[in-house]
KEZA-460989 format. One line per 4 residues: number of its first residue (from 1); their letters; for each residue x, z, y of N, C-alpha, C, O, CB. Coordinates in pm, 1 decimal. Each point is the difference from the previous one (the first is absolute). Glycine has a CB too. Example, Ala and Ser with C-alpha at 12.3 -4.5 7.8 and 13.67 -1.06 7.14 Angstrom:
! KEZA-460989
1> AS> 1319.0,780.0,-569.0,-89.0,0.0,119.0,90.0,0.0,120.0,103.6,66.5,-1.9,-292.8,58.1,-115.4 ~ 154.2,-196.6,222.3,82.0,6.0,119.0,-77.0,73.0,109.0,50.9,16.9,110.8,67.5,-231.4,-173.6
This chain:
! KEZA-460989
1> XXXX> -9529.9,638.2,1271.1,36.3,-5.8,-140.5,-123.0,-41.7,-79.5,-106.8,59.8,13.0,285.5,118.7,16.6 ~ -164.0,-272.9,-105.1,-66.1,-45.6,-93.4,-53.3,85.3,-114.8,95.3,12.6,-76.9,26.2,-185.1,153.6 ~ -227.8,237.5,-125.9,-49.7,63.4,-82.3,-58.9,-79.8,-111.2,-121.7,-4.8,17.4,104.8,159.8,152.1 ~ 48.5,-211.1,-262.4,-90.2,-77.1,-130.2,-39.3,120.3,-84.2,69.3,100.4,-17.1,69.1,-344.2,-8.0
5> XXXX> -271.7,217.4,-30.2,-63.0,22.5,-46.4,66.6,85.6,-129.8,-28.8,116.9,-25.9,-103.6,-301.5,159.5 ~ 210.5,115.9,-196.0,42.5,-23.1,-144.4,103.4,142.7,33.1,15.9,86.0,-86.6,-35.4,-414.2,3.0 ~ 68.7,335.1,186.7,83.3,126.9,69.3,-63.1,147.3,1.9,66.8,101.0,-22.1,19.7,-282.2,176.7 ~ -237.3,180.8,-122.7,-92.3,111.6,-31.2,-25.9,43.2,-124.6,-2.7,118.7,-32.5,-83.0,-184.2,200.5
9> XXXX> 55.1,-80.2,-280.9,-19.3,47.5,-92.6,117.1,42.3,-108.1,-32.0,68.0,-97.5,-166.4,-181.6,174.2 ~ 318.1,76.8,-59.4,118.4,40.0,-55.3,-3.7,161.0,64.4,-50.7,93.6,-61.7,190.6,-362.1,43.1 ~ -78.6,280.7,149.3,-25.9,136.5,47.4,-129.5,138.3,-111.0,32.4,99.1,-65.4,25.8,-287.1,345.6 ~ -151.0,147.6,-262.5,-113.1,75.6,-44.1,-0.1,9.0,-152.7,-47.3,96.7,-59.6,-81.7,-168.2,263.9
13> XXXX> 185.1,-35.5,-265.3,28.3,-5.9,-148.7,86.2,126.2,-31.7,-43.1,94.9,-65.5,36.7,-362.2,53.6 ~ 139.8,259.3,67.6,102.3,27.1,13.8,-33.9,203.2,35.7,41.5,102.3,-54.5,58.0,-424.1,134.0 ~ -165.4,302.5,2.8,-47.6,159.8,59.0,-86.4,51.5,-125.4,-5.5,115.8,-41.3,-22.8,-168.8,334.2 ~ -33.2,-52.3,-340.3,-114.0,55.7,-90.2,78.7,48.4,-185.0,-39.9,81.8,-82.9,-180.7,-289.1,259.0
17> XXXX> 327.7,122.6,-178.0,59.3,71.3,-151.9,92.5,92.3,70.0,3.4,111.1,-52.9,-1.4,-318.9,-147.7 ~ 33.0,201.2,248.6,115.9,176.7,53.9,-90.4,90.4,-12.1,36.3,90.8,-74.7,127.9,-149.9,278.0 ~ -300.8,75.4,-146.3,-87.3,68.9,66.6,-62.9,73.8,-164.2,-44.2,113.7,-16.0,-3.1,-296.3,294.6 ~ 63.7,70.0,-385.6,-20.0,9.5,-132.6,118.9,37.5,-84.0,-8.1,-8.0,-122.6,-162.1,-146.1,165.9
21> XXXX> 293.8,199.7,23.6,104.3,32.3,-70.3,84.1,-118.6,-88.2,54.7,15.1,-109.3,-190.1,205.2,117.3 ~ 129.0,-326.3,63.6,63.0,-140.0,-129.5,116.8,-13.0,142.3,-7.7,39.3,116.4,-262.2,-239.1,-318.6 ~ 333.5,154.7,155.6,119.1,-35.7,57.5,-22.2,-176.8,7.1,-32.8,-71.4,-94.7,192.4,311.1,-10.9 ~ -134.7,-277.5,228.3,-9.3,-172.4,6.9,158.0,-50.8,31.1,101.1,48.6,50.6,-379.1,-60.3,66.7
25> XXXX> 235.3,-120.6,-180.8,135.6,-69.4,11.4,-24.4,-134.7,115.8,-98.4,-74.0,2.5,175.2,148.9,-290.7 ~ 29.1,-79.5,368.8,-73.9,-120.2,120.9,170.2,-78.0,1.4,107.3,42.9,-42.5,-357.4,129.5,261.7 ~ 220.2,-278.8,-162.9,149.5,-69.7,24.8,6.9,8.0,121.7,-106.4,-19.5,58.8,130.2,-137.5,-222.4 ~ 107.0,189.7,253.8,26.5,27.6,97.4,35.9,-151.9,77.8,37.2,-107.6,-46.8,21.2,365.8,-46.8
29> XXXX> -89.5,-210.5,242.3,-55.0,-137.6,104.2,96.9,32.7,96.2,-2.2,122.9,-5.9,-275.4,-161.9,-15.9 ~ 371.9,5.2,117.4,55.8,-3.4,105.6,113.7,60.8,-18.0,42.0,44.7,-106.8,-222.5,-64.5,216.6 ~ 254.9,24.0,38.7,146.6,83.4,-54.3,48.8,54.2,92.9,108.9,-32.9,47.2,-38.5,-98.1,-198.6 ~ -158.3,244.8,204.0,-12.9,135.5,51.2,94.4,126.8,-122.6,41.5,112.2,29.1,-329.0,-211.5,104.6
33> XXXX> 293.4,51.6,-222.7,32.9,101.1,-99.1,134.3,-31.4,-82.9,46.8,69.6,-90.0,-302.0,-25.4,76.4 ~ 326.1,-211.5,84.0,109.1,-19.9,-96.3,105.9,109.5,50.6,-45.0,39.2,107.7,-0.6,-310.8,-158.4 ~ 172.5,343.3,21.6,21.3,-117.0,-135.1,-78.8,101.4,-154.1,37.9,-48.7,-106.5,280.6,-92.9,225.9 ~ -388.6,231.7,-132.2,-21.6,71.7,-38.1,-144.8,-56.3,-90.2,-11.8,1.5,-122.5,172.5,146.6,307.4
37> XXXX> -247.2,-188.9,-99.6,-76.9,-123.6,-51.5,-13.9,-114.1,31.0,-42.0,-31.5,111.3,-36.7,155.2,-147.1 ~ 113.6,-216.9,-63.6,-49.9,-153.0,63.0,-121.4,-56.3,-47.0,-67.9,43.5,-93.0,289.2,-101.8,109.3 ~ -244.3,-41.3,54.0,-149.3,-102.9,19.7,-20.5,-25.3,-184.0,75.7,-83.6,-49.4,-15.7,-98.4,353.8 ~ -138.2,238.2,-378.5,8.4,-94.2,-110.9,30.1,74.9,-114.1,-10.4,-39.3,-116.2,80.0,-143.5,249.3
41> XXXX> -38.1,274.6,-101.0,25.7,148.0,-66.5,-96.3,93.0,-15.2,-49.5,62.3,94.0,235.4,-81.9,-11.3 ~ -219.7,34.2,-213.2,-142.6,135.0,-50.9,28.7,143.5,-12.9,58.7,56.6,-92.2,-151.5,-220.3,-58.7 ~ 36.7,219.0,269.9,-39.6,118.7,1.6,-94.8,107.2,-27.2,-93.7,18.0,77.9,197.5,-122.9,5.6 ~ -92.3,158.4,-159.5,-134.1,124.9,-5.9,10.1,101.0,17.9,83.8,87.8,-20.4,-159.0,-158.8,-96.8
45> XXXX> -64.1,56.4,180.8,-8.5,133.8,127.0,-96.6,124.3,-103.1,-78.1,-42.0,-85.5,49.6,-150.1,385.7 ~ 42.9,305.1,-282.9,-87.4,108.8,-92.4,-66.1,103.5,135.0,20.9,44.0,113.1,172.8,-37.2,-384.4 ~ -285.0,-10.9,159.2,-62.7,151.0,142.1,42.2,149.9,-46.7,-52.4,74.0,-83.2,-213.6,-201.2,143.9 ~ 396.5,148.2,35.3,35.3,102.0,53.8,-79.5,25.5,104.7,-57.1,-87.4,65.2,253.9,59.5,-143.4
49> XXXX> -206.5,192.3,106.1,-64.5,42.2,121.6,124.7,-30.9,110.9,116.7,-37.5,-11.4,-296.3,239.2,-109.5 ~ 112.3,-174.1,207.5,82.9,-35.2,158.9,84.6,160.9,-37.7,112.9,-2.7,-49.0,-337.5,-168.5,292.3 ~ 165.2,283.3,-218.3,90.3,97.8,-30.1,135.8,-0.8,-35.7,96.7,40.6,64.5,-275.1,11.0,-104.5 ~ 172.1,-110.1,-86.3,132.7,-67.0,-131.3,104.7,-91.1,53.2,92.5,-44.9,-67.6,-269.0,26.0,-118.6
53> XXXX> 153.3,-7.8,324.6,80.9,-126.7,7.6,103.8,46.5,146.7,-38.9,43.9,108.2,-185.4,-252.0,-231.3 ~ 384.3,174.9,70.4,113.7,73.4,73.7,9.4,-105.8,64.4,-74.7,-95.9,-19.7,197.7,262.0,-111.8 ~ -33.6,-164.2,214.3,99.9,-101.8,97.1,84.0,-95.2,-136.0,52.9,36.3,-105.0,8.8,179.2,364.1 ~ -77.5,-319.7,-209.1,112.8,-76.0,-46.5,-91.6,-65.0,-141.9,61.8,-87.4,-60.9,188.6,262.6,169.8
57> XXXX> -385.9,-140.7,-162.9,-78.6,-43.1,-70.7,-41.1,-114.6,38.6,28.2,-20.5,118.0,-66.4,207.2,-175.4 ~ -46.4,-315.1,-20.3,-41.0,-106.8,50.5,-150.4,4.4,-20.4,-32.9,65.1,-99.2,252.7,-181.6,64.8 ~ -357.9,41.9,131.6,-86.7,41.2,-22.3,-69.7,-102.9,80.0,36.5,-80.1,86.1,27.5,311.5,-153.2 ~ -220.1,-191.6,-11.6,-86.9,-177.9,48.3,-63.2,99.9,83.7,-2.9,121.0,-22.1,-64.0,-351.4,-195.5
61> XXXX> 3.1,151.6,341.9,-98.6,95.4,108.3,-79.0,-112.1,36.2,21.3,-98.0,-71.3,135.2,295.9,185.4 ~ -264.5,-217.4,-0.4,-88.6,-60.9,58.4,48.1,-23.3,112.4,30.6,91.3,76.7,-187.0,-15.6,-187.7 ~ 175.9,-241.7,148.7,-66.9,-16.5,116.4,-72.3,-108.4,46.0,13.5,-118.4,-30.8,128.9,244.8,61.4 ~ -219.4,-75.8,44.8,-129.3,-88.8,32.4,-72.6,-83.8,-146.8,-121.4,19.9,6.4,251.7,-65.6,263.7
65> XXXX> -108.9,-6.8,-348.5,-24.1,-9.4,-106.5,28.0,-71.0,-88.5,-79.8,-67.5,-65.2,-16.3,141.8,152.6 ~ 256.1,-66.3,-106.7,86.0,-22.8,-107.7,94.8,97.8,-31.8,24.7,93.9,75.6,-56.3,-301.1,-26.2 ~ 88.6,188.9,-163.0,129.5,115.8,-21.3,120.4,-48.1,62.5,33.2,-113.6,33.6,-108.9,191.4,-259.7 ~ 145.8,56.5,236.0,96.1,5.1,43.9,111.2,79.5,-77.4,-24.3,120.7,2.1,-115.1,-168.6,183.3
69> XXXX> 270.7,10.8,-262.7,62.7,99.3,-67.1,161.4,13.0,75.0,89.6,-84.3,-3.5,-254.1,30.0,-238.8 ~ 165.2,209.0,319.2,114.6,33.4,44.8,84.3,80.2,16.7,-60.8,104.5,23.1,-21.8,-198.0,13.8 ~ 187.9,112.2,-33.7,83.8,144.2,-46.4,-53.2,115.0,98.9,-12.2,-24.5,120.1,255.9,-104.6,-198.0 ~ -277.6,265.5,19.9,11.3,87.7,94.4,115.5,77.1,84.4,80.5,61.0,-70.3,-251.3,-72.0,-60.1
73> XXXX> 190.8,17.2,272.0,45.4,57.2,53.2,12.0,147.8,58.2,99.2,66.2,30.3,-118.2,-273.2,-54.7 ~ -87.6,229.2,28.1,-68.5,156.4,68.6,-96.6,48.2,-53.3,-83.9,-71.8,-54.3,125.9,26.4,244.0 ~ -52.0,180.6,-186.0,-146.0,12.7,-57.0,-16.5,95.4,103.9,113.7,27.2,38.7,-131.8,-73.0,-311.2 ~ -91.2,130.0,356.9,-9.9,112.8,-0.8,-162.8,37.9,-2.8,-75.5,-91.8,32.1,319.1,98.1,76.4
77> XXXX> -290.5,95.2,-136.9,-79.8,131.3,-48.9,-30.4,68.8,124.9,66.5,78.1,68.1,50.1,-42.9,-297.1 ~ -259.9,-94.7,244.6,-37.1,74.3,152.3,-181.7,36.0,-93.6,-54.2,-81.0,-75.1,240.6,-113.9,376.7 ~ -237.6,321.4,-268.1,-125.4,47.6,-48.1,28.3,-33.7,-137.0,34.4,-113.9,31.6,-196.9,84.9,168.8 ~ 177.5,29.5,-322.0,35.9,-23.7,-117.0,-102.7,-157.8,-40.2,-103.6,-36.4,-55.5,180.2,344.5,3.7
81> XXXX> 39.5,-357.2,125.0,-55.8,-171.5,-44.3,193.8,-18.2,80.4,78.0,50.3,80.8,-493.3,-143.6,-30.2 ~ 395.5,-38.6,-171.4,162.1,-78.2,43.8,-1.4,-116.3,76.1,-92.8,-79.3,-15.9,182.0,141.9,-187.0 ~ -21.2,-79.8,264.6,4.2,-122.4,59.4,141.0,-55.6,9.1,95.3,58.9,51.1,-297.3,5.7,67.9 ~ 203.6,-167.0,-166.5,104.3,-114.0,-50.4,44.5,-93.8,82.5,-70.4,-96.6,29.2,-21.3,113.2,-212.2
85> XXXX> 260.4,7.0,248.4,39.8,-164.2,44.6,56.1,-58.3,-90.0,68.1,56.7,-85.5,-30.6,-24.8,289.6 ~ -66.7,-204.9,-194.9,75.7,-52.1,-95.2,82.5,-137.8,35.1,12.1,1.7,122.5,-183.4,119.7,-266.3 ~ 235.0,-242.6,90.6,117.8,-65.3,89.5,33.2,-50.4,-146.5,46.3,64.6,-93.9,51.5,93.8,348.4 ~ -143.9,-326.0,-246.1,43.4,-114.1,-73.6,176.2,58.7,-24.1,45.8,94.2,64.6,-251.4,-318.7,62.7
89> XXXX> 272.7,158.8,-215.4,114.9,33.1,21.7,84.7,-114.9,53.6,120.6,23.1,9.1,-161.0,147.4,-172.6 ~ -8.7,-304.0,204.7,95.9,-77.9,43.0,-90.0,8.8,159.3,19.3,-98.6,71.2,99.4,-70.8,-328.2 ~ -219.5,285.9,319.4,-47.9,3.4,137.8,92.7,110.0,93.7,61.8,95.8,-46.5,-318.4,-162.7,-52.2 ~ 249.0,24.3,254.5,49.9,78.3,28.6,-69.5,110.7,71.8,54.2,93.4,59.2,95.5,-252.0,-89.7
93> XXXX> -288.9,133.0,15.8,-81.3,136.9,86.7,-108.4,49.5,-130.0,-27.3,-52.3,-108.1,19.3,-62.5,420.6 ~ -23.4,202.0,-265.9,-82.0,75.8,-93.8,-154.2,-15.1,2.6,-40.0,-17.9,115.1,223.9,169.8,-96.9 ~ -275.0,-150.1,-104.5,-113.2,-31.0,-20.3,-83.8,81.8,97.7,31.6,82.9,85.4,25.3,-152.2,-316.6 ~ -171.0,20.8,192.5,-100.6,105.9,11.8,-42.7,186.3,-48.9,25.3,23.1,-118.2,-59.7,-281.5,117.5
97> XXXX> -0.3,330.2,48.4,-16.1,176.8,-80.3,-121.3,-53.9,-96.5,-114.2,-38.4,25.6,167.4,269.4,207.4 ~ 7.7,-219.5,-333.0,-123.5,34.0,-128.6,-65.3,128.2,-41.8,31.7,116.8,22.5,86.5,-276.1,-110.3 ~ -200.4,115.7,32.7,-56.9,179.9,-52.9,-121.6,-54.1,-120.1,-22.4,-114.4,-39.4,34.9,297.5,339.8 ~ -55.1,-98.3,-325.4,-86.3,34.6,-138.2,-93.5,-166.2,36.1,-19.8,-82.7,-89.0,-11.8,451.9,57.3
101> XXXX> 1.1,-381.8,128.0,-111.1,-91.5,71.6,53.6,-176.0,-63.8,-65.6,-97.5,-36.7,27.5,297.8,318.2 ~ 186.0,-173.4,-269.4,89.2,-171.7,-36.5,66.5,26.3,-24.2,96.0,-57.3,51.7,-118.0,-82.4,45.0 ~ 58.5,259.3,-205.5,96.9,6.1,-127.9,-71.3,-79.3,-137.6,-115.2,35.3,-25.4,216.0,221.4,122.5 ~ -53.9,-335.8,-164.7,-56.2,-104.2,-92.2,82.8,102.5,-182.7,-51.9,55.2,-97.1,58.5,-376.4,343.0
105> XXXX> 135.3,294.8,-201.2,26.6,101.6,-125.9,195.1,-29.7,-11.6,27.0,-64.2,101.5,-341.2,26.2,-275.2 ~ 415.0,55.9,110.5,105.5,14.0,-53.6,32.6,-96.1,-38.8,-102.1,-43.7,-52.9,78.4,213.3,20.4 ~ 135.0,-273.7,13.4,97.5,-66.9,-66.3,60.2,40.5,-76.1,113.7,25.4,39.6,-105.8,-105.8,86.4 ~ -30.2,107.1,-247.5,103.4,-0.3,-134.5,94.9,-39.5,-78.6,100.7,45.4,-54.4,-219.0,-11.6,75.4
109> XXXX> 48.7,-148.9,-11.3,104.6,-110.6,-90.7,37.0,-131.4,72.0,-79.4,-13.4,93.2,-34.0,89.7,-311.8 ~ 203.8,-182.0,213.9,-21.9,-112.8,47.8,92.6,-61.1,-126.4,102.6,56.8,-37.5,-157.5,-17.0,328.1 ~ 0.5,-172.3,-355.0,35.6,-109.2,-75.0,-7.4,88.2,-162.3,42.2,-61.4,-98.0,131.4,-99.6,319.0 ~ -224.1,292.3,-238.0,16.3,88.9,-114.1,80.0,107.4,19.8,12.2,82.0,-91.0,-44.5,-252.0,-35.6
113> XXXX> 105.5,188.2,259.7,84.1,51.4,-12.8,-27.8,137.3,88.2,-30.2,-28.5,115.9,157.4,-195.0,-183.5 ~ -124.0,377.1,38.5,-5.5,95.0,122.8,71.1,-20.1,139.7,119.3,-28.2,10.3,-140.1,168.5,-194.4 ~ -42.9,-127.4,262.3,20.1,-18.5,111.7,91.9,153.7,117.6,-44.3,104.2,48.4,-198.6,-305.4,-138.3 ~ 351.3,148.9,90.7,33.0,94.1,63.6,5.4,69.6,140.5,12.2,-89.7,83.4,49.4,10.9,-253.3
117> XXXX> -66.2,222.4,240.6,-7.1,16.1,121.6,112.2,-23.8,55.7,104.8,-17.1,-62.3,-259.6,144.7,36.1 ~ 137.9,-131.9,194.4,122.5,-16.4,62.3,-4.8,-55.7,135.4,-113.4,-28.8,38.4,197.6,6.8,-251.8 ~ 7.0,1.2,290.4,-8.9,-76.4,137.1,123.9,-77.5,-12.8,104.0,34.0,-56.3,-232.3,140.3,213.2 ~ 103.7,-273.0,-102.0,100.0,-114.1,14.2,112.7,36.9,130.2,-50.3,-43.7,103.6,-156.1,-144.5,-199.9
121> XXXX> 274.4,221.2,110.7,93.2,-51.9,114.8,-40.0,-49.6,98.4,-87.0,-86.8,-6.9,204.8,53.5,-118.5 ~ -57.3,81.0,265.0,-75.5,-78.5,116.3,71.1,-168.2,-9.8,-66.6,-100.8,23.5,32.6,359.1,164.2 ~ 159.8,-259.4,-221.3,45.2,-102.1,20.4,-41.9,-132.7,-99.7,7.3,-120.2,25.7,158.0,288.0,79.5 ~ -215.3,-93.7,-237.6,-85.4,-116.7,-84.2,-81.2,-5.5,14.1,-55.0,-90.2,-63.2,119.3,79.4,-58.8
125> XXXX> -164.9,105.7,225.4,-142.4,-47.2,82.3,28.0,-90.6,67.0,-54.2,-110.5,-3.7,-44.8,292.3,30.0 ~ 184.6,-149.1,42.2,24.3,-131.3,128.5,53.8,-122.1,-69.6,-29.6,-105.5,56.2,105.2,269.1,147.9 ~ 2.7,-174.3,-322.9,45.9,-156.0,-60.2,-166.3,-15.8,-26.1,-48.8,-80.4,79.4,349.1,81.5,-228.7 ~ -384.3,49.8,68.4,-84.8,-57.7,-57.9,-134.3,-19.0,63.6,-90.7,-76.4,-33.0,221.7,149.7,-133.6
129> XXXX> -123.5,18.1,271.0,-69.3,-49.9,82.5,10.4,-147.9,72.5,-97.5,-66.2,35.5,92.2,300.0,-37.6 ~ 122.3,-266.2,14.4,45.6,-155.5,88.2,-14.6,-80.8,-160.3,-26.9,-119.1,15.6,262.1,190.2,246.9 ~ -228.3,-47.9,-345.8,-20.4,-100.0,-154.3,-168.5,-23.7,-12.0,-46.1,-100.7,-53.9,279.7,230.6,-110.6 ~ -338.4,2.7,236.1,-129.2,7.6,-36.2,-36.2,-135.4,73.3,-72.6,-92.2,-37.1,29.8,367.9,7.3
133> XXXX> 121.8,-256.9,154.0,-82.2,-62.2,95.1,34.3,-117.6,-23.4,-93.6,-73.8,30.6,67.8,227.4,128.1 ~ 158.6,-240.8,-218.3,25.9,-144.5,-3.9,-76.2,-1.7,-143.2,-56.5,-108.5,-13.2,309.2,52.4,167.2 ~ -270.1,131.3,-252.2,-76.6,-107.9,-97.1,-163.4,25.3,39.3,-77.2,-49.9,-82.0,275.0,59.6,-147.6 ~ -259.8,59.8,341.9,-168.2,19.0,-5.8,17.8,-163.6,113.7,-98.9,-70.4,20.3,-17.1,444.2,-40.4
137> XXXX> 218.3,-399.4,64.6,18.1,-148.0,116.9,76.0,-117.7,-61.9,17.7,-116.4,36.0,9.0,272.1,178.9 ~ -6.5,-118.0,-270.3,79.6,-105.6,-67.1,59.1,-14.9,-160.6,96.6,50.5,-57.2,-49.6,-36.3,295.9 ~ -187.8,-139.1,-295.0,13.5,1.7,-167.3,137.5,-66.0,8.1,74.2,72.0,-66.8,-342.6,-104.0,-47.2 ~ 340.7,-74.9,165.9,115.2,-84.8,-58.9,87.2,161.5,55.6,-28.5,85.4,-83.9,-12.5,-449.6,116.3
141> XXXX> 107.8,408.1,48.2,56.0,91.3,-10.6,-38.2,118.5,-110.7,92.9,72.2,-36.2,-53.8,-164.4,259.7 ~ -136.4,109.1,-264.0,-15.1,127.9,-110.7,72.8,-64.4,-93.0,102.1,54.2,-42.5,-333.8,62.6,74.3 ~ 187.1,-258.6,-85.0,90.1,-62.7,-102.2,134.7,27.9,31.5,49.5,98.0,-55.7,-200.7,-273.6,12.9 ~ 215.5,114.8,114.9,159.7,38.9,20.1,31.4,159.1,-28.2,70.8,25.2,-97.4,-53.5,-218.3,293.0
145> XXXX> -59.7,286.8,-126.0,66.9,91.8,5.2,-32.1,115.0,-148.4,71.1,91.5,-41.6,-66.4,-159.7,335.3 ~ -109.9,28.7,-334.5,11.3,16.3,-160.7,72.1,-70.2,-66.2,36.3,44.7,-108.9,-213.1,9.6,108.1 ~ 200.0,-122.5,22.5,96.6,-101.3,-90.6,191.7,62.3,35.6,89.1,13.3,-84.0,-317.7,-288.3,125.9 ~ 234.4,294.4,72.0,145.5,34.0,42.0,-26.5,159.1,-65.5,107.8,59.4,1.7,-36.2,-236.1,263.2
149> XXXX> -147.8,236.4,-304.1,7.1,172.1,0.4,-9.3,6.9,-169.7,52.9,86.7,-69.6,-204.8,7.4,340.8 ~ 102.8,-163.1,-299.8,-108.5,6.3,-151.3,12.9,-94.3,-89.3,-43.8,21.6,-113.0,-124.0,59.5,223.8 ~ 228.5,-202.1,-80.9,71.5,-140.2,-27.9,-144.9,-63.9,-108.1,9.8,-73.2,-98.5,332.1,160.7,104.2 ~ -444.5,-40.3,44.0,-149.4,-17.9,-53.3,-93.2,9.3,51.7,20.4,71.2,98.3,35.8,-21.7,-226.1
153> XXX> -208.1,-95.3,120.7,-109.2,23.6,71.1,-22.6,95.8,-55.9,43.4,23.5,-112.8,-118.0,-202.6,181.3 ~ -23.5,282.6,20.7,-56.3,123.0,-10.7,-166.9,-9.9,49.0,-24.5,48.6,110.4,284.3,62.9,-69.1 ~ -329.1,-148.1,-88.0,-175.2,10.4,42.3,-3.3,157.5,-15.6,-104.7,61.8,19.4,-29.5,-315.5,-131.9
């Protein structure tokens, strides 16, 4: 995996106003998270503690060194520290265990709007999972099948 530069310093920016209590606003990249988030769509993330944060919440974490924002699945509480699974909502396996170390902070809002908790359905994981994967492979198909769903482009 390719690491640019410009990826560290977004990351560290990003760590450094939470860390200062500001809430950042970033536009969201890939579509691990449709249909819930799409590519192109502004989210802001706030620093909540890891503590604060239930199942079914959405949330930016670390890895290797870019963000990552994904619904939580699990949490559990071993020595009083949490540790977090979490799971794109159009993926079908589950992330990496997070903890205090590559917890980044909370999803609040997306486009202005509060952001609500929840889990998707296995069966609209699995449609949107097979939708993630034809538009991250295929731009003339993303066109079509936004167009048949949405009768519009969607960036």
């Amino acid at each position: 995996m390719l690491i640019l530069e410009k990826d560290e310093f977004w990351l560290s920016w990003c760590r450094e106003e939470l860390t200062l209590g500001r809430t950042v606003r970033i536009v969201a990249s890939g579509y691990s998270m449709i249909p819930s988030v799409w590519p192109g769509e502004s989210i802001e993330i706030e620093p909540v503690v890891i503590e604060n944060v239930k199942i079914g919440d959405i949330i930016a974490f670390q890895r290797i060194q870019h963000m990552v924002v994904h619904r939580v699945v699990m949490i559990q509480n071993l020595n009083d520290e949490s540790y977090i699974t979490t799971m794109g909502d159009s993926n079908l396996r589950v992330d990496e265990v997070i903890n205090n170390a590559n917890y980044i902070g909370k999803v609040q809002v997306k486009n202005n709007t509060p952001v609500q908790s929840g889990q998707p359905l296995l069966i609209k994981r699995s449609f949107y999972s097979v939708v993630a994967f034809f538009f991250t492979y295929s731009n003339a198909l993303k066109k079509r099948v936004l167009h048949l769903f949405f009768g519009e482009k969607r960036h």
